[in-house]
C-alpha positions in Angstrom: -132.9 -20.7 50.1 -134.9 -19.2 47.2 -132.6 -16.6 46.6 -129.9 -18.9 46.3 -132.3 -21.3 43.8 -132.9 -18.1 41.4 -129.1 -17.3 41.6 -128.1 -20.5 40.3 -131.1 -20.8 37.9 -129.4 -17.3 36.1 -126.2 -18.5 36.2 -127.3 -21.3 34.8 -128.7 -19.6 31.6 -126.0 -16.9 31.5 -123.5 -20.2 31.0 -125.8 -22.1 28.3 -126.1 -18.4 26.8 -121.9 -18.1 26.7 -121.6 -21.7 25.8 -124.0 -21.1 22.6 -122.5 -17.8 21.6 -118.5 -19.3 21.9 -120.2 -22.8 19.9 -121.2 -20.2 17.2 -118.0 -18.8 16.6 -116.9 -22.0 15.0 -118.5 -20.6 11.9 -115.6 -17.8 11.6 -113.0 -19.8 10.2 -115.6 -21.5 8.0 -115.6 -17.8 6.3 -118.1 -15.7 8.1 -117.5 -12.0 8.7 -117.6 -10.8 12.4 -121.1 -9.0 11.0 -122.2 -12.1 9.5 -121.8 -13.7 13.1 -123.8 -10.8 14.9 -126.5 -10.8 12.2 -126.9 -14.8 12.5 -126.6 -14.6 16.4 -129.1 -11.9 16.9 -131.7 -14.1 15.5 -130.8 -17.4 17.4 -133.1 -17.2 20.5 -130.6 -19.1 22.6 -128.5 -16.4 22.6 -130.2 -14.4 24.6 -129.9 -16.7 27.7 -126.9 -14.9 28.4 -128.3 -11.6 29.1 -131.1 -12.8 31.1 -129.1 -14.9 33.1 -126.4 -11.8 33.9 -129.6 -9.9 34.5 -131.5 -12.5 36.9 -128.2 -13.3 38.8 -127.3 -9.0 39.2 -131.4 -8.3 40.2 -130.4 -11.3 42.9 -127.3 -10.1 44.2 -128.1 -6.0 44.0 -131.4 -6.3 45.1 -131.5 -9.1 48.0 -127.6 -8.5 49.3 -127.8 -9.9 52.9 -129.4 -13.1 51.9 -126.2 -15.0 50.8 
């Protein structure tokens, strides 16, 4: 059941992480560059939810296969 918990808990972050990074795009049409977007993204730290949730979810699945 704790496998399960910690799956959901990076899934979880790897959405807010997606939802945050597909928010920010909004400020392309307002006349940001696609470099302007990665330079303002890498410093937002809710960003990086999306990689640690991919990485929590794939260290659940890869590591701990037979528990689901």
């Amino acid at each position: 059941m704790g496998y399960i918990f910690l799956f959901l808990i990076g899934f979880g972050l790897a959405v807010s992480g997606g939802v945050t990074l597909i928010a920010y795009m909004n400020f392309l049409p307002a006349g940001l560059t696609w470099m302007d977007y990665f330079m303002f993204v890498k410093d937002r730290m809710e960003t990086y939810l999306l990689p640690i949730g991919l990485l929590i979810m794939s260290l659940i699945i890869y590591r701990f296969p037979n528990r689901f």
